[in-house]
N, CA, C and O of each residue as an XYZ file, in Angstrom:
132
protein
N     -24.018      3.871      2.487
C     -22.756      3.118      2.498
C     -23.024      1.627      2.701
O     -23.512      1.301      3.783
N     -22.701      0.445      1.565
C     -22.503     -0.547      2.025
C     -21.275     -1.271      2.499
O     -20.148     -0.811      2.315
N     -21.550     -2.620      3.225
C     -20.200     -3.164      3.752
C     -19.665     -3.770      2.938
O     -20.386     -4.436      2.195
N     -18.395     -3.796      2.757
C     -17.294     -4.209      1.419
C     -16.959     -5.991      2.851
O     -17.004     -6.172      4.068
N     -16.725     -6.645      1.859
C     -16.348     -8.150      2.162
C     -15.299     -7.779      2.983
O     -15.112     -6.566      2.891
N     -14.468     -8.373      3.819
C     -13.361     -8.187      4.778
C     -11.958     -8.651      3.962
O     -10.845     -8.124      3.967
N     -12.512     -9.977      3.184
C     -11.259     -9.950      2.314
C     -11.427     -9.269      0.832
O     -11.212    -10.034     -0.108
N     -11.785     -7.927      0.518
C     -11.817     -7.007     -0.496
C     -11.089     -5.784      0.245
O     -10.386     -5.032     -0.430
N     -11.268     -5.542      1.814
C     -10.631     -4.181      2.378
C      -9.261     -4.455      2.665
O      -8.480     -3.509      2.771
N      -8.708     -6.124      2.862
C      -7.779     -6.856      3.414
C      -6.646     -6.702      2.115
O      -5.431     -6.521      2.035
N      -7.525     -6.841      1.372
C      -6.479     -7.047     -0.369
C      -6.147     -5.383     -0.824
O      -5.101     -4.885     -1.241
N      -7.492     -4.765     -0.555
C      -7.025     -3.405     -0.593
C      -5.705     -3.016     -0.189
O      -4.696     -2.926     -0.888
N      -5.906     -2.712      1.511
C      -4.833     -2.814      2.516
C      -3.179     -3.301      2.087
O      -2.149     -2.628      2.125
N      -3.329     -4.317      1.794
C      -2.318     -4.886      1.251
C      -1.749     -4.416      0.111
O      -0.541     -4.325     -0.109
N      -2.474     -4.176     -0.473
C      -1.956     -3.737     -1.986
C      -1.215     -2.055     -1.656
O      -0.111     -1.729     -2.093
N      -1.905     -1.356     -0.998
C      -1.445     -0.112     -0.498
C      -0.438      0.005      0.294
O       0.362      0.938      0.227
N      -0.383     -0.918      1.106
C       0.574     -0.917      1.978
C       1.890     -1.347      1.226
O       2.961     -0.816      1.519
N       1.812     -2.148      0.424
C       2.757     -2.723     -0.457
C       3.575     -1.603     -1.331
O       4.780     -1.355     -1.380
N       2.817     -1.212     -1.785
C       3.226      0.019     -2.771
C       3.796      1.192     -1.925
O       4.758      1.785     -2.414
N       3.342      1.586     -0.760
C       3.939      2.658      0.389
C       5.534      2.506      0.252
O       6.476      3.194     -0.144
N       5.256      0.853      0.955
C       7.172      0.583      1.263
C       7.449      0.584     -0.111
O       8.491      1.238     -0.072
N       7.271      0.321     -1.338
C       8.083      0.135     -2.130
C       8.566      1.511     -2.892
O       9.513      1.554     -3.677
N       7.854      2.472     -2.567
C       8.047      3.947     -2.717
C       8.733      4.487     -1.738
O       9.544      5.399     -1.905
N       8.411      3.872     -0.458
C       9.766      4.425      0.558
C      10.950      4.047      0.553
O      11.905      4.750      0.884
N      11.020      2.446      0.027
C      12.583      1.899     -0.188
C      13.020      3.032     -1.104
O      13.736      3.969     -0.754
N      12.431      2.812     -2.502
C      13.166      4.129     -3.119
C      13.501      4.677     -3.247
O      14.461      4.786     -4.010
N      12.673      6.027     -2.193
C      12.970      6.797     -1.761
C      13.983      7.071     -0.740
O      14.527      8.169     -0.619
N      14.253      5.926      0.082
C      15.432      5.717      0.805
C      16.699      5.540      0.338
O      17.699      6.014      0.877
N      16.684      4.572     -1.091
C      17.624      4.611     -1.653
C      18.489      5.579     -2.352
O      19.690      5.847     -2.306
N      17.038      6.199     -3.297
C      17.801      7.129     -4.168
C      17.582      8.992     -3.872
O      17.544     10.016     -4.553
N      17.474      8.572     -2.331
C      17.770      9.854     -1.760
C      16.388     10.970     -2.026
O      15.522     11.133     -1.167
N      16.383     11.733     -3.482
C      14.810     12.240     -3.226
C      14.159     11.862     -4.387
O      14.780     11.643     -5.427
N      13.132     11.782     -4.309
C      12.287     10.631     -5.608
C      12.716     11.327     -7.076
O      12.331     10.827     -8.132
């Protein structure tokens, strides 16, 4: 295993996390996906 840069796991992170809520708003909105 090598170590990934901190801002490559950071952008990861982000990008995932991003997409979570925007699948949960959704899902909040329009009740079930």
């Amino acid at each position: 295993m090598e170590d990934r840069p901190k801002s490559a796991i950071l952008a990861v992170h982000e990008s995932s996390s991003r997409m979570l809520a925007d699948l949960t708003s959704r899902w909040m909105m329009g009740g079930t996906a």
